[in-house]
C-alpha positions in Angstrom: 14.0 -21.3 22.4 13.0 -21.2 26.0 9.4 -21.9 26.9 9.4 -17.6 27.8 10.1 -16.4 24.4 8.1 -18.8 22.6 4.8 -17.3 23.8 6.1 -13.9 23.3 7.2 -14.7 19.5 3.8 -16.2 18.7 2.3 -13.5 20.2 4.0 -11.1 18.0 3.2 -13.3 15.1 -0.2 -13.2 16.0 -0.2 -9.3 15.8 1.6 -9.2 12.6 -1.2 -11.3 11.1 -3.9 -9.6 12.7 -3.0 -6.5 12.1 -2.2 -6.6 8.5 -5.4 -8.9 8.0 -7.2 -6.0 9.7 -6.0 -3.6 7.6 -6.0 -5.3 4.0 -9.8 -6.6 4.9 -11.1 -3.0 6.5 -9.7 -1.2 3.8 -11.3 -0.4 0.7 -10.3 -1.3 -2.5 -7.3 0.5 -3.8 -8.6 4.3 -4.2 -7.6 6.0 -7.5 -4.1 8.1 -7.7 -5.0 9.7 -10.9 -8.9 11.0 -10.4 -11.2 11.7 -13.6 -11.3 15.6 -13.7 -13.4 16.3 -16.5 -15.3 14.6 -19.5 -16.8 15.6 -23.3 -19.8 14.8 -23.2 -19.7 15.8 -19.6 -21.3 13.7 -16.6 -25.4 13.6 -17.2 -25.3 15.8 -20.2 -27.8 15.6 -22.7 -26.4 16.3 -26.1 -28.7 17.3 -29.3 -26.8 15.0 -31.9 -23.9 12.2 -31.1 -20.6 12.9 -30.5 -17.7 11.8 -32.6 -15.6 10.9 -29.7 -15.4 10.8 -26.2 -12.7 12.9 -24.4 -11.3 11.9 -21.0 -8.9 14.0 -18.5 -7.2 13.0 -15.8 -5.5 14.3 -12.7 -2.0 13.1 -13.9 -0.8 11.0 -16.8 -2.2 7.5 -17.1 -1.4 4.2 -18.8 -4.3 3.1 -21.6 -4.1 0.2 -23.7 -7.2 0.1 -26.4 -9.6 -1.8 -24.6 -9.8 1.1 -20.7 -12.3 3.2 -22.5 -15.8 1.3 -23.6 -19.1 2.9 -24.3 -22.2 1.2 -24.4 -25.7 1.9 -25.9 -29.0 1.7 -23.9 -28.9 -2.0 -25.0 -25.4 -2.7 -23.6 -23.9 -2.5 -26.5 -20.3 -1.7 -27.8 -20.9 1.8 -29.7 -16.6 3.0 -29.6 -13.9 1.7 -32.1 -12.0 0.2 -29.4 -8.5 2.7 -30.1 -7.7 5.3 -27.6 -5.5 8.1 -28.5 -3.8 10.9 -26.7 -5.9 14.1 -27.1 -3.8 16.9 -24.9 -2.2 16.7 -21.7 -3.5 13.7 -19.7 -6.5 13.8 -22.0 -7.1 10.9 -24.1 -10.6 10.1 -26.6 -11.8 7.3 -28.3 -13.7 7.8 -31.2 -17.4 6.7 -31.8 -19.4 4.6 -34.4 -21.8 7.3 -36.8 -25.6 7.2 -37.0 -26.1 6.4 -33.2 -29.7 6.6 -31.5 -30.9 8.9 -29.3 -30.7 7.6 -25.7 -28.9 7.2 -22.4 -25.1 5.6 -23.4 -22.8 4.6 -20.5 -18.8 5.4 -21.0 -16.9 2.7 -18.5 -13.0 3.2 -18.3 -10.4 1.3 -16.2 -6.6 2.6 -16.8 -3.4 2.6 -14.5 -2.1 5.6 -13.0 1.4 7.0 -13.2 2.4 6.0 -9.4 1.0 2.2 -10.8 -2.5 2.2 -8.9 -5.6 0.6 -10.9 -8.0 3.5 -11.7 -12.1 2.6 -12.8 -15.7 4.6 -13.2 -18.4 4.9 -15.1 -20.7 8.1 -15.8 -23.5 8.2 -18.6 -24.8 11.3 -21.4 -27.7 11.0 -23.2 -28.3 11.7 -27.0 -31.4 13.7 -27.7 -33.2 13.0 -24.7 -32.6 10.8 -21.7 -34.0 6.9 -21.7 -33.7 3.8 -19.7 -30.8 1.7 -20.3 -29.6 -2.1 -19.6 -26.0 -1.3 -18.8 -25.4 -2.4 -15.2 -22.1 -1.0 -13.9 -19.9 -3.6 -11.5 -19.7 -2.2 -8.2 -16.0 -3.7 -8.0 -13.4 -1.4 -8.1 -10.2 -1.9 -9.9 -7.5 -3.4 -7.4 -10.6 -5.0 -5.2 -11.2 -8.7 -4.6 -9.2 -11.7 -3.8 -6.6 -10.8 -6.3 -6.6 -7.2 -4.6 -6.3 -8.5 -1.4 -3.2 -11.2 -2.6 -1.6 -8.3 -3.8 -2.3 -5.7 -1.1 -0.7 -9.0 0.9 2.5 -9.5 -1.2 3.4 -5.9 -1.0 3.6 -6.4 2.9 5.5 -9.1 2.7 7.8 -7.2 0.1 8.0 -4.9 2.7 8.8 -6.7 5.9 11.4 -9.0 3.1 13.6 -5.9 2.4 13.6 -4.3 5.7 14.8 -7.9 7.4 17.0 -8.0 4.8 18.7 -4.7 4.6 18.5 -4.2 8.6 19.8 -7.7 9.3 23.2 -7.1 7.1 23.3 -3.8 8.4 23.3 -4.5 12.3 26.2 -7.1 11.4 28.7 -4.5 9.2 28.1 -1.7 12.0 27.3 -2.8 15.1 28.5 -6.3 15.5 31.2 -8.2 12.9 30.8 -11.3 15.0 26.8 -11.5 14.3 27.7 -12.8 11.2 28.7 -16.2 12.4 25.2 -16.3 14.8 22.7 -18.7 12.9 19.6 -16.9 14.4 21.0 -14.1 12.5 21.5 -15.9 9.6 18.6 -17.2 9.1 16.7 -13.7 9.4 18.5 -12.4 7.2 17.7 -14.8 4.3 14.4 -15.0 5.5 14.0 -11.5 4.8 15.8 -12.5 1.1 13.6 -15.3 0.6 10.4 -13.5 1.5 11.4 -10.2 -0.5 12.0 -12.7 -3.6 8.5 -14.7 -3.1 6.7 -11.7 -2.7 8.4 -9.9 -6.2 7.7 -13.0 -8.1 4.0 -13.2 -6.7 3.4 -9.5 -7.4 4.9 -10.1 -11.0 2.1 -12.9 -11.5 -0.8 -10.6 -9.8 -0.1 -7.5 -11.3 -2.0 -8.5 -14.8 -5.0 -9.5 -13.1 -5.1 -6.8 -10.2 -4.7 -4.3 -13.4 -7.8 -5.5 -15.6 -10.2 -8.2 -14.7 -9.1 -8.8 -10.9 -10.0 -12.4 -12.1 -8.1 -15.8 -10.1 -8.1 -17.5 -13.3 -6.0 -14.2 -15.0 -3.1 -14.9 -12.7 -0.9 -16.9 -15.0 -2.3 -15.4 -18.2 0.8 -15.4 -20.1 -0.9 -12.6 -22.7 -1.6 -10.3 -19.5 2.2 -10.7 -18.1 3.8 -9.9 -21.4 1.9 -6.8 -21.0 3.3 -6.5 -17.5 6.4 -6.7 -18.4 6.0 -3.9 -21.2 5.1 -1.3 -18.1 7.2 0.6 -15.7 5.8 -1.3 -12.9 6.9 -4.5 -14.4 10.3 -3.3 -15.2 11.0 -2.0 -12.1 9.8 -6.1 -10.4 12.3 -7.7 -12.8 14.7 -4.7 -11.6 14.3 -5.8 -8.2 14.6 -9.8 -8.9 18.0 -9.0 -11.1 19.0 -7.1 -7.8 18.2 -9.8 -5.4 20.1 -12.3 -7.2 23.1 -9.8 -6.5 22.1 -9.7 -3.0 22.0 -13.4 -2.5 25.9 -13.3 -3.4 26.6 -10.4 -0.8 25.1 -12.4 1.5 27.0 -15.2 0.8 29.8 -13.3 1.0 28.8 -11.5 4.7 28.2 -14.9 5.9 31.6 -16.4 5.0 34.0 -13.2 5.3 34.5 -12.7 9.1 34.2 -16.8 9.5 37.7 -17.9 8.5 39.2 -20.5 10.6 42.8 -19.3 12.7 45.5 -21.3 11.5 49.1 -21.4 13.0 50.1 -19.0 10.1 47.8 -16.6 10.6 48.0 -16.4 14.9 51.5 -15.6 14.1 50.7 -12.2 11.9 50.6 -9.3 13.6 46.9 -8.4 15.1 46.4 -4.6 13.6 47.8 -5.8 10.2 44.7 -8.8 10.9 42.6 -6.0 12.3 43.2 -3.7 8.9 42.1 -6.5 7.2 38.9 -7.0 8.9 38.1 -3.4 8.5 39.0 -2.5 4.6 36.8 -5.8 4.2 33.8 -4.5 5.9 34.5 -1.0 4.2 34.1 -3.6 0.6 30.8 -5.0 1.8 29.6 -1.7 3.3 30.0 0.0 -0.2 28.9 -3.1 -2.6 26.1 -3.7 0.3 24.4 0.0 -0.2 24.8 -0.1 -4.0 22.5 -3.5 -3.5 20.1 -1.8 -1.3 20.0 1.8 -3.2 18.7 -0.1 -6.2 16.3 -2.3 -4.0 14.7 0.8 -2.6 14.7 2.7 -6.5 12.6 0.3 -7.6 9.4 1.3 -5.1 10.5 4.8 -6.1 10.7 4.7 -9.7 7.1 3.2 -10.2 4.9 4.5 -6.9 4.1 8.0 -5.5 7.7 9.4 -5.8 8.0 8.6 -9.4 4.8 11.4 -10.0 3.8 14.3 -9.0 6.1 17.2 -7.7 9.3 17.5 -7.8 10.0 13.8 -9.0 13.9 14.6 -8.9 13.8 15.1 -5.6 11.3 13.0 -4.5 12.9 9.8 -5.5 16.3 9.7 -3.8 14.2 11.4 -1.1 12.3 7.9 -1.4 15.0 5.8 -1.3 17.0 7.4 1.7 13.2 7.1 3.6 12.9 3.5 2.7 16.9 2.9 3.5 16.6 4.4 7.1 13.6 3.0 7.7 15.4 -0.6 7.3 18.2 0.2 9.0 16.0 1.0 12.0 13.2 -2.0 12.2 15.8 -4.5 10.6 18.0 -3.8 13.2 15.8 -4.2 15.5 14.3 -7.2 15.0 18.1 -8.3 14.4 18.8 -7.2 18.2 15.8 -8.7 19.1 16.7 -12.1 18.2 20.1 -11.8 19.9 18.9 -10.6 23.2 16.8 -13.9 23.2 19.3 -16.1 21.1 22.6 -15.3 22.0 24.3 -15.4 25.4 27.3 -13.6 24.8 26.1 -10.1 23.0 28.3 -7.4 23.4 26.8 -4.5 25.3 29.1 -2.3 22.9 27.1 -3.8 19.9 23.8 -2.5 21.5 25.2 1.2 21.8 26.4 1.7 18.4 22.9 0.3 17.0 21.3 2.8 19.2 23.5 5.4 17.8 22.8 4.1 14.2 19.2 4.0 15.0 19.6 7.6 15.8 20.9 8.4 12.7 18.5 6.5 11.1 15.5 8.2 12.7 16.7 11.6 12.2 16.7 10.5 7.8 13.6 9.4 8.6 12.0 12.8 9.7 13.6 14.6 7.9 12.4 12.4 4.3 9.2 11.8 5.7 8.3 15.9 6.5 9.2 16.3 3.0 6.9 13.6 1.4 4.0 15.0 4.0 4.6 18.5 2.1 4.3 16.2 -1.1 1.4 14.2 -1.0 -0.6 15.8 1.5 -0.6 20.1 0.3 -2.5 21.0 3.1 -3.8 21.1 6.5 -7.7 20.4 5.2 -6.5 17.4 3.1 -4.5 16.3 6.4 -8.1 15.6 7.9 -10.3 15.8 5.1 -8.5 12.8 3.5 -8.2 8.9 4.0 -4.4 9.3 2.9 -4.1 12.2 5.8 -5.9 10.3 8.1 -3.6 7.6 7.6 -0.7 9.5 7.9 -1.6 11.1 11.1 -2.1 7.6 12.4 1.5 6.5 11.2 3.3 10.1 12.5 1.4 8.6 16.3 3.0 5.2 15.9 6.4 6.9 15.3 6.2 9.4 18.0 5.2 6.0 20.2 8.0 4.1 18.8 10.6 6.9 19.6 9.6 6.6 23.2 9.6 3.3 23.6 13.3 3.3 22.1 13.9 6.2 24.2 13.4 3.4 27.1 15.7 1.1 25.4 18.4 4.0 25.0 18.2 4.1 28.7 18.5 0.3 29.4 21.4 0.3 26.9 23.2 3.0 29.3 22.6 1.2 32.4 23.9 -2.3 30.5 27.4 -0.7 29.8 28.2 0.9 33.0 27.2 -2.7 34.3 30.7 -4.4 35.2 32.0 -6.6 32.6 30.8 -10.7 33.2 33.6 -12.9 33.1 33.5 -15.2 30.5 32.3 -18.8 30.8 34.3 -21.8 29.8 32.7 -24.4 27.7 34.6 -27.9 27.8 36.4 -28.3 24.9 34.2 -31.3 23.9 31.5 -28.7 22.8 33.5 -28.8 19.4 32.5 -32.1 18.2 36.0 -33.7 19.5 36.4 -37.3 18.8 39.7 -37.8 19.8 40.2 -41.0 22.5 40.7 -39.6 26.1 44.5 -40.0 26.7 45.9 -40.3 23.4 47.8 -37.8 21.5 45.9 -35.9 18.9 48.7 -34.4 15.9 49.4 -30.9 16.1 49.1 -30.6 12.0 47.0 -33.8 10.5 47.7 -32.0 7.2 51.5 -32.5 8.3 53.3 -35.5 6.1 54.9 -37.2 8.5 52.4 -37.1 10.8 50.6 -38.9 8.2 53.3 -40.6 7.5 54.4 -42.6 10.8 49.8 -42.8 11.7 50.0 -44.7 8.3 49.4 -48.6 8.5 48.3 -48.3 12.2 44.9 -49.0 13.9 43.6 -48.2 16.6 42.1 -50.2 19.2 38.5 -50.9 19.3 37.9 -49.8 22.9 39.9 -46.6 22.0 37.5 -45.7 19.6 34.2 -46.6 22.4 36.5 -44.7 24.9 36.8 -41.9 22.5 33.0 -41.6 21.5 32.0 -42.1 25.6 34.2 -38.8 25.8 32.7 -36.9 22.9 29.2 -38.0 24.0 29.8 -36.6 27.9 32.0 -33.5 26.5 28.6 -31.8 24.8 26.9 -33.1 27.3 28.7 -31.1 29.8 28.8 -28.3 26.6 24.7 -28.1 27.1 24.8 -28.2 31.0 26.9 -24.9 30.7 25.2 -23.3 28.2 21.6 -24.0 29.9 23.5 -22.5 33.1 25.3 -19.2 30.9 21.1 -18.9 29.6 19.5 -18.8 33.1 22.2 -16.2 34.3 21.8 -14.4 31.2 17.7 -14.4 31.6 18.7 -13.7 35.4 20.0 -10.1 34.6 17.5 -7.8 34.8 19.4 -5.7 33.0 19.2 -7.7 30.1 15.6 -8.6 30.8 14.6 -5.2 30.5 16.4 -4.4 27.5 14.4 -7.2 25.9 10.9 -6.2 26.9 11.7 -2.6 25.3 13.1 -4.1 22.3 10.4 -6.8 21.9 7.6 -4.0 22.4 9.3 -1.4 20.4 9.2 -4.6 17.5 5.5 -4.9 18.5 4.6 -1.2 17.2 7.0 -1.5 14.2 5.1 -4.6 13.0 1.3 -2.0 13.3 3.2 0.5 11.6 4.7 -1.3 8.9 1.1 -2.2 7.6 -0.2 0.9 8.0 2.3 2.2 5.9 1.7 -0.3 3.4 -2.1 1.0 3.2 -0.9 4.1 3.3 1.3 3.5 0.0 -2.0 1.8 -1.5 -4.1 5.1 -1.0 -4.6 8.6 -3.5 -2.4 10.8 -2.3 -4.5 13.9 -0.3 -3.0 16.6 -2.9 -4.3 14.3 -5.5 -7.6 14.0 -4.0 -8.2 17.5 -3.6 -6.8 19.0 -7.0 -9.1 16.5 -8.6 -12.0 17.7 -6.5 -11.4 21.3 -7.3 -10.8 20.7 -11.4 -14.0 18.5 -11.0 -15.7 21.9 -9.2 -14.4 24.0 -11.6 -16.0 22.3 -15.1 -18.9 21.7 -13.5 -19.4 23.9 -10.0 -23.6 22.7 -9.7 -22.6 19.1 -8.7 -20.3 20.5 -5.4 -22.4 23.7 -4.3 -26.6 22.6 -5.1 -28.6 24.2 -3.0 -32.6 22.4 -2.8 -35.1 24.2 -4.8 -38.6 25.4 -3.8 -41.3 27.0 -5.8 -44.6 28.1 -5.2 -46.8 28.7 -8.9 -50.1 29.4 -8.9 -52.6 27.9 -11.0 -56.4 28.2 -11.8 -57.8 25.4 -14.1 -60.9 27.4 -14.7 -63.6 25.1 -13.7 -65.7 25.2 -10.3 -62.9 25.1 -7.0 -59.9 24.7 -9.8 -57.5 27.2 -8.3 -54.7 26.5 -6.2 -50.8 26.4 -5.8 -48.3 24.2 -7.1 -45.1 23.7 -4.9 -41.9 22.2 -6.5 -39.4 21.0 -4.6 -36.0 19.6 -6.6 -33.1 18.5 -4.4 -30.1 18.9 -4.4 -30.9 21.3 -7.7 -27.8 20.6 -9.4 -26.1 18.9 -12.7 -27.0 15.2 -12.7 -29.8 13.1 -10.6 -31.9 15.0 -8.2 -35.0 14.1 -6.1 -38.4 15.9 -7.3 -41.5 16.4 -4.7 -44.8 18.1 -6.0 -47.1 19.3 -3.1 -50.7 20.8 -4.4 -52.6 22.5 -2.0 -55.9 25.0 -1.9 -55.8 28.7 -1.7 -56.4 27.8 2.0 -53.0 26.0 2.4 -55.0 22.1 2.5 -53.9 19.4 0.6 -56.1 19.9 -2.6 -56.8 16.5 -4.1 -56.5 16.0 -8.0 -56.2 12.9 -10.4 -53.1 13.9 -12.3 -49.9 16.3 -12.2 -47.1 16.5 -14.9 -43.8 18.3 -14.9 -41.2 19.5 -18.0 -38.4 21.0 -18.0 -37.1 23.3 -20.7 -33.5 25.3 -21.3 -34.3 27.5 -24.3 -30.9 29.0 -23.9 -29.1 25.6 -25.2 -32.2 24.3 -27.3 -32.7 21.4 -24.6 -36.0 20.0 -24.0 -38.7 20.1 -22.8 -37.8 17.3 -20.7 -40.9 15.7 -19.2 -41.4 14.2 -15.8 -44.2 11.7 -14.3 -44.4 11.6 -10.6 -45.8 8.9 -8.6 -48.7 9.9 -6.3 -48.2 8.9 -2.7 -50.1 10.9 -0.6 -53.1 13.7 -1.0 -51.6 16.6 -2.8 -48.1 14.5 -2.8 -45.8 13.5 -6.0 -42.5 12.6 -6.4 -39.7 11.1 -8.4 -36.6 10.0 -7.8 -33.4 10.0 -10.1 -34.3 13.3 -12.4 -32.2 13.9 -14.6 -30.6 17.5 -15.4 -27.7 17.9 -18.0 -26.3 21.8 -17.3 -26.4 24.3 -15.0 -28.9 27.3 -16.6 -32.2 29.1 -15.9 -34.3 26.7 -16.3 -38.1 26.9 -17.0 -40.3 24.5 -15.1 -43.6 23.6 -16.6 -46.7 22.4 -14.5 -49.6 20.1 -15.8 -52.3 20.3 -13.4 -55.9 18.5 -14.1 -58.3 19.0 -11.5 -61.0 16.7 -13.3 -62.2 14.6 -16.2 -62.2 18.5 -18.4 -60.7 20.9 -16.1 -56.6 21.3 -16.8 -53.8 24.1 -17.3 -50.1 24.1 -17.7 -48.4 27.0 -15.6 -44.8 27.5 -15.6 -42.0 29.3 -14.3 -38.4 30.0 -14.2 -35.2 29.1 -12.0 -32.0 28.6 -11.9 -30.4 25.0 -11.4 -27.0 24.5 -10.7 
């Protein structure tokens, strides 16, 4: 590698990593792809005796083992059987111990969704009236932490695996047979194998862990990969190993096909019968080649985002062909981006009938990736309203970048073949590893008899053999002179040269938008997100649409300078926690200062309450409390305690609707 390219490979090496470090680090942990629409007991609801069971409903169908659903007493401890059952349609309950005390209890679940994303939360209900509790809710989400982060890691490099992989083999059956005997080319290609296999088998460890406990230590828990291997998820990683052990012989078999060595025999057979041969060979590996890679790409389609939702028989192969052009593209890519820098002799042909497949391939691409917009996104609000349609604007950016960019390499590819043709440059014959004595005779057939026959018994002369390894030793010699000289003319063409910088920046913005469509496949799908918000609305439309409080009550303890007003202020005035001020002032609007204020709250409607409520004096004629508590939407009466001294004390109340 010349001392040129080298900086400009590290560099790109340098943005990979940054950019996919950036992106797994900024990003949250893994955001749930099946959302909790509704609940029984509901979120915050105080209930008059205990419940036999706790109900559960998703957004979509979920995997539960008996241990995702807990519930937990004031004390912290285990109140639920432990056995979760199927209840309706993505509903699921697990039933409760009898003779439970009143209190706060805190339900905790953690399941996986159907497109194979961790899903966790928490909520609490109360039993009689509301009380302190001891339960202290992790802040971690499912999918979060080192072992989030490995995985979030290993799916990149699953990624950028298949695409070299798939685009590599590809660039050589339709753009450039004689690729196959390049080494650079050889070795990206089985990188790509090696680092789609490493990252398979590492995501096959992780997945038990980044499921449950998100613990290092879980990692080779033997107990939580049988389980693994139970799910679709892991059926469709030992899918993709069984797979890649098929694509290690195709490679094999790529590598060796177009490499046979011309014999006199076969320079004597006619060159279209030779030619035919060639061809119904690469039509063999074309065919066996996309079987390989169909099944690759099925198995990110049968366990994420495709495999759920709409349309699911269309969205897979849909999947698959996206996936497919997508490797075709970037792994051809960075196929002819190791060429231009690697290999002296390209053929300028080669690079037009890539940028013709890379057409193709970007045409698939739109067309797929409109389609899965429609999918997962639904609509224009959840295209901006969302962090999957945010990230999907960002991606459809890079893509329109990346097709002008190529758009610039089209042009340098043009220019490039209406270039005259470069003579080709001889390399002494010594380049071949040639040992034989300068001089002497080498045998037009060593495998011919009596050739061997009348060499047999002789021996040659000692200074024949220095001779002959003095000639070997200046024949490479004069093989790397020319070679170094074919480079500089070859780096000398600014034709060439310009071809490269497109190609090597074009690689540049395929690298960003790889790994932001990695997060992007890590993130709840915007329809998701928004039918969940809406179900969520519709059980219980006080925690989306509160609107704060105020009311004034009058009061008039009876004693000397005992009347007044009472102000209530409750914010947001919905279903669940809400912030409580008290303001008590004189007829003549001051601050009226009094030792002691209560509050209660009372739904006669469902029999709830009264529900009573201390504030915390701050100020002159100033209470509050934070964090109270209100179970259901209803007209709801508010009681006021005010004492104005030692004797002197009334309760006034008055009704309004919450939620």
């Amino acid at each position: 590698m010349s001392q040129t390219t080298a900086p400009r490979v590290r560099t790109l090496l340098l943005l990979l990593l940054a950019v996919t470090g950036a992106l797994l680090a900024g990003a949250a942990p893994v955001s749930a792809h099946a959302a909790l629409t509704r609940s029984d007991p509901q979120q915050g609801a105080v209930v008059a005796e205990a419940p036999a069971q706790v109900s559960l409903t998703f957004s979509e169908q979920v995997a539960m083992s008996d241990d995702s659903v807990r519930v937990l007493d004031p004390k912290g401890e285990r109140v639920d059987t432990g056995k979760t059952s199927a209840a309706g349609t993505n509903t699921y309950s697990v039933k409760l111990h009898s003779g439970l005390p009143d209190g706060t209890f805190t339900v905790t679940y953690q399941v996986v969704s159907a497109d194979s994303h961790p899903v966790s939360g928490a909520f609490v209900f109360s039993i009689g009236a509301p009380s302190k509790t001891s339960v202290a809710v992790s802040g971690q989400e499912a999918g979060g932490g080192i072992v989030g982060n490995l995985y979030g890691f290993a799916r990149y490099v699953s990624y950028t695996g298949f695409i070299l992989l798939i685009g590599g083999s590809a660039f050589v059956l339709a753009c450039w047979r004689a690729g196959s005997g390049v080494r650079a080319v050889q070795r990206l290609v089985v990188s790509g194998w090696l680092a789609l296999t490493g990252a398979t088998l590492a995501m096959l460890l992780l997945r038990g862990s980044y499921t449950s406990s998100g613990e290092v230590g879980d990692v080779f828990d033997l107990d939580l990969l049988s389980q693994v291997l139970q799910t679709k998820t892991g059926a469709a990683l030992v899918s993709r190993l069984l797979l890649l052990a098929a694509a290690a012989l195709f490679v094999a078999v790529l590598f060796g096909a177009y490499e046979k060595p011309d014999d006199e025999e076969e320079d004597e057979k006619d060159e279209e019968k030779k030619e035919k041969e060639k061809s119904d060979l690469t039509f063999g590996l074309a065919i066996g080649g996309f079987v390989v890679a169909a099944g690759l790409a099925a198995t990110w389609a049968m366990a994420e985002h495709a495999s759920t939702g709409l349309q699911t028989n269309i969205a897979m192969p849909a999947d698959i062909l996206h996936l497919l052009a997508v490797a075709v593209w970037l792994g051809g890519l960075s196929t002819l981006l190791v060429l231009l820098y690697r290999t002296p002799s390209l053929d300028p042909s080669a690079v037009s009938r890539f940028s013709r497949l890379a057409f193709g391939s970007v045409v698939v691409l739109v067309v797929t990736g409109i389609y899965q917009s429609w999918r997962q996104v639904g609509s224009w609000s959840a295209l901006t309203g969302t962090w999957y349609g945010q990230l999907l604007m960002i991606k459809i950016g890079l893509v329109v970048v990346l097709v002008g960019v190529a758009w610039f390499s089209r042009r340098w590819t043009g220019r490039l073949l209406q270039a005259p043709a470069e003579e080709p440059v001889k390399v002494p014959v010594g380049a071949t590893a040639s040992r034989t004595p300068k001089g002497s005779k080498a045998p037009k057939n060593p495998k011919d008899p009596k050739d061997l026959k009348g060499r047999a018994g002789k021996k040659e002369p000692a200074a024949a053999d220095g001779d002959g390894k003095r000639a070997a030793q200046l024949a490479r010699q004069r093989a790397a002179v020319a070679t170094a000289r074919v480079k500089r003319l070859r780096d000398a063409d600014p034709l060439r040269s310009g071809l490269r910088r497109s190609v090597l920046a074009e690689a540049g913005v395929a690298v960003v938008l790889l790994a932001v469509t990695t997060v992007l496949t890590s993130t709840e799908p915007g329809r998701t997100e928004e039918e969940a918000k809406a179900a969520a609305g519709a059980t219980a439309p006080s925690e989306e649409t509160g609107v704060a409080l105020s009311l004034d009550i009058p009061f008039d303890t009876g004693g000397q300078d005992g009347k007044g007003i009472a102000r209530i202020e409750l914010d947001p005035a919905r279903v669940g926690g809400n912030d409580m001020h008290v303001y008590v002032e004189r007829t003549n609007g001051k601050a009226f200062d009094i030792p002691e204020v209560k509050v209660a709250f009372t739904l006669e409607a469902k029999d709830i309450g009264p529900l009573p409520v201390v504030p915390d004096r701050i100020a002159t004629g100033h209470w509050t409390a934070s964090g109270v508590q209100i179970p259901m939407a209803g007209s709801w009466e508010i009681a006021v305690t005010v004492r104005t001294s030692d004797i002197d004390q009334v309760t006034v109340d008055k009704n309004a609707q919450i939620g």
